[in-house]
DRENLUMVEX-892933 format. One line per field, with one value per residue: residue in three letters; x, y, z of N, C-alpha, C, CB in turn. Coordinates in Angstrom, 3 decimals. Glycine has a CB too. Layout:
BEGIN
residu = [ALA,...] .
n.px = [X,...] .
n.py = [Y,...] .
n.pz = [Z,...] .
ca.px = [X,...] .
ca.py = [Y,...] .
ca.pz = [Z,...] .
c.px = [X,...] .
c.py = [Y,...] .
c.pz = [Z,...] .
cb.px = [X,...] .
cb.py = [Y,...] .
cb.pz = [Z,...] .
REM end
This chain:
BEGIN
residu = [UNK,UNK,UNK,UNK,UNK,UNK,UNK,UNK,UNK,UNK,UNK,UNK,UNK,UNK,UNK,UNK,UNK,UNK,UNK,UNK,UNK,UNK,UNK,UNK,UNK,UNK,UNK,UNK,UNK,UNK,UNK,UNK,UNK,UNK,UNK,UNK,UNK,UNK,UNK,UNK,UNK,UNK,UNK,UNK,UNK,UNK,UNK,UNK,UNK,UNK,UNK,UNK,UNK,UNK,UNK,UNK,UNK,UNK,UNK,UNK,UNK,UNK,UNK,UNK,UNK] .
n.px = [19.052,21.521,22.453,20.341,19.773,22.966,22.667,20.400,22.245,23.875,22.870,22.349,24.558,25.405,23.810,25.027,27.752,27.343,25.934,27.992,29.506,28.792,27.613,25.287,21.784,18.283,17.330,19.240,18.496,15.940,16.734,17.969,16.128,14.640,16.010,16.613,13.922,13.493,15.431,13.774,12.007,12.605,14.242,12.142,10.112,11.516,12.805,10.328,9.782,11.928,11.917,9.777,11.443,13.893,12.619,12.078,9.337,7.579,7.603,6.007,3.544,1.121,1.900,-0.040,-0.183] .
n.py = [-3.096,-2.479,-0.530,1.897,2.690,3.615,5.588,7.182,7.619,9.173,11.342,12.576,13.147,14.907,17.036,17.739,18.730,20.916,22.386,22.793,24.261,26.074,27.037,26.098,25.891,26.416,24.759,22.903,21.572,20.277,18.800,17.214,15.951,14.755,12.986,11.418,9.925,9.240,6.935,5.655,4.869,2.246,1.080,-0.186,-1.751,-4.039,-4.158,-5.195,-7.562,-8.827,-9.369,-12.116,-13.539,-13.939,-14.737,-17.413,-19.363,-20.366,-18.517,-16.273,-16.719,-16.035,-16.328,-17.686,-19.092] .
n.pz = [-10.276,-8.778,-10.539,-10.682,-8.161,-7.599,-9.587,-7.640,-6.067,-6.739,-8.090,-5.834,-4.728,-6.418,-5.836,-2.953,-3.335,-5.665,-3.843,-1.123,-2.891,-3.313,-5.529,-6.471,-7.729,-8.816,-10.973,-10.816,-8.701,-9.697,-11.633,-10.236,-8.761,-10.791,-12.372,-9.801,-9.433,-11.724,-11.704,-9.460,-10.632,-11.813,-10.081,-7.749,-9.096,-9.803,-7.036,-6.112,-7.282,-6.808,-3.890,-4.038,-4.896,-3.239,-0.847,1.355,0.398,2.280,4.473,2.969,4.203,7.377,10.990,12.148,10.103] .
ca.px = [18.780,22.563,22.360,19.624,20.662,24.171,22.220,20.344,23.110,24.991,22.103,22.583,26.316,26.009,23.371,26.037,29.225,26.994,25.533,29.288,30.943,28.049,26.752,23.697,20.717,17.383,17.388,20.296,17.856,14.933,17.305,18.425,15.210,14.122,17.253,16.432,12.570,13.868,16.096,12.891,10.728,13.475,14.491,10.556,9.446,12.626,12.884,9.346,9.730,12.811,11.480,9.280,12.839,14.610,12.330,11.600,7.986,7.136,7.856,4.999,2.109,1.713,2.265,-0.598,0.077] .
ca.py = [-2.400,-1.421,0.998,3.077,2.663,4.526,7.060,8.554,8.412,10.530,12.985,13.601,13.327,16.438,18.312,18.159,19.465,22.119,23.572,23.292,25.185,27.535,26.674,25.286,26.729,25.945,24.348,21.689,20.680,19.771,18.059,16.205,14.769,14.014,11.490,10.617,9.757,7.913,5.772,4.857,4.075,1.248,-0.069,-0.190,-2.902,-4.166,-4.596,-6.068,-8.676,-9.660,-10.084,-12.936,-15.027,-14.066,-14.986,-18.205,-19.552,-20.615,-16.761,-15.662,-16.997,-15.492,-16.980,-18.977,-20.830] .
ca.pz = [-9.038,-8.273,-11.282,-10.218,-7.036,-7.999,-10.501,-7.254,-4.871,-7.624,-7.960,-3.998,-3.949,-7.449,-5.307,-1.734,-4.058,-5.671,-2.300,-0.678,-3.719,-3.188,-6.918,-6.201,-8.403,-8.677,-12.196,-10.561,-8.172,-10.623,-12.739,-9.823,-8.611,-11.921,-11.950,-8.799,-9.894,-13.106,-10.870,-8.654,-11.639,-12.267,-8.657,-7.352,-9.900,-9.924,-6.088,-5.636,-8.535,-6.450,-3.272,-3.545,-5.230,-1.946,0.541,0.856,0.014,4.002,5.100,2.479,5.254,8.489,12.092,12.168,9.230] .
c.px = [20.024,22.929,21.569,19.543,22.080,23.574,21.806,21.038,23.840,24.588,22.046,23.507,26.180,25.286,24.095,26.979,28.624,26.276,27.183,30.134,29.787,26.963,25.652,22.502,19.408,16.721,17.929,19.328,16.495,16.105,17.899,17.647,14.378,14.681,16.958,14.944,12.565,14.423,14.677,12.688,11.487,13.533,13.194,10.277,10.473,13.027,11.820,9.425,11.195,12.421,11.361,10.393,13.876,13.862,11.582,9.713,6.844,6.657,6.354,3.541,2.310,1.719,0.964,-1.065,-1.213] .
c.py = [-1.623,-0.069,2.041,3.473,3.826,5.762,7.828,8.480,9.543,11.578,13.672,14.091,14.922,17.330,18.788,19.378,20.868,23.060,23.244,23.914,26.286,27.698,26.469,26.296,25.370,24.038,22.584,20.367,19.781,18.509,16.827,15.088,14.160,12.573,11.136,9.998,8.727,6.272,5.153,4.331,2.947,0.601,-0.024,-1.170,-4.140,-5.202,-5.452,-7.143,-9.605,-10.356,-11.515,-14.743,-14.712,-14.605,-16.110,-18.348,-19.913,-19.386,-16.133,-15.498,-16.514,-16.476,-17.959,-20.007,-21.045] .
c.pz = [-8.591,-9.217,-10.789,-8.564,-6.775,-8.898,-9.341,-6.315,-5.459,-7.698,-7.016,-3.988,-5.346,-6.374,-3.765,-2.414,-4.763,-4.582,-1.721,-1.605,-3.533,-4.824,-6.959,-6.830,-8.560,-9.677,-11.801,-9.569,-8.657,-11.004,-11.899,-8.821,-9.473,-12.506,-10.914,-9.229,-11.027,-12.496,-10.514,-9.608,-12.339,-11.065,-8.191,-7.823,-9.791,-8.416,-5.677,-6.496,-7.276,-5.225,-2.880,-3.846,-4.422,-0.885,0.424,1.444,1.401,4.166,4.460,3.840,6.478,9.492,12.444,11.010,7.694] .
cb.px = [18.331,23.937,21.844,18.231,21.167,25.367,20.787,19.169,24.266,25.362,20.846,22.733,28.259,25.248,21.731,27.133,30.097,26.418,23.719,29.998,31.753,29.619,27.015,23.301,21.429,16.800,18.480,21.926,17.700,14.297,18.466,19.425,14.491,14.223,18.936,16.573,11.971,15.574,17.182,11.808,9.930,14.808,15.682,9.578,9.165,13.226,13.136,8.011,10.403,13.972,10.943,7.734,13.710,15.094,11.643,12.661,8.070,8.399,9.695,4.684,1.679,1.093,2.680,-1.546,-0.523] .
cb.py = [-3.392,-2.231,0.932,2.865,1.225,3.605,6.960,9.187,7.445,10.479,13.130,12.932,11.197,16.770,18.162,16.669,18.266,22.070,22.804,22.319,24.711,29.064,25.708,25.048,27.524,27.287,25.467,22.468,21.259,21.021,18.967,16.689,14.960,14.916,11.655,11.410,11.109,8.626,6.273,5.274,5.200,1.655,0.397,0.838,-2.447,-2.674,-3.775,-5.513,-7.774,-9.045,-9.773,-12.657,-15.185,-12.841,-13.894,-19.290,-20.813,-20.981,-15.649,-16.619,-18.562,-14.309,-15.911,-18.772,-22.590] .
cb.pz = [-7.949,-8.071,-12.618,-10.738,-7.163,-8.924,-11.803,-6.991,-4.108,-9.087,-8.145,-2.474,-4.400,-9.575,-5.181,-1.161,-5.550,-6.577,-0.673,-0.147,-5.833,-3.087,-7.554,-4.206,-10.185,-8.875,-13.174,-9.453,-7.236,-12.030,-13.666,-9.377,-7.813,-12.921,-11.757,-7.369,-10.354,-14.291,-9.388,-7.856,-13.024,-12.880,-7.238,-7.777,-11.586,-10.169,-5.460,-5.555,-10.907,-6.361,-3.449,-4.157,-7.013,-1.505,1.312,1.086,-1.113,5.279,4.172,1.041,5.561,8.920,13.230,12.823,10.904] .
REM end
């Protein structure tokens, strides 16, 4: 999860530095929600699988039990 996690903060932090150098093209931004999109399709399954082994087994049911 902290990998794809770090892959799409990186694809934000390339598409900031190429719009403030003025670089920024169309192409950069595909390419950088396609990395961002790859990431999800890793932390998504990833995060719900973890879930239910963080929270304990009580919490699952609601308030009346």
């Amino acid at each position: 999860m902290l990998v794809s996690d770090a892959g799409a903060a990186l694809s934000s932090i390339f598409l900031l530095v190429m719009l403030a150098l003025g670089e920024l093209q169309l192409w950069q931004v595909y390419l950088a929600t396609v990395l961002n999109a790859a990431c999800q399709a890793f932390q998504w399954p990833a995060a719900a699988a973890a879930v239910p082994l963080l929270v304990p087994r009580r919490s699952w049911v609601g308030p009346t039990g």
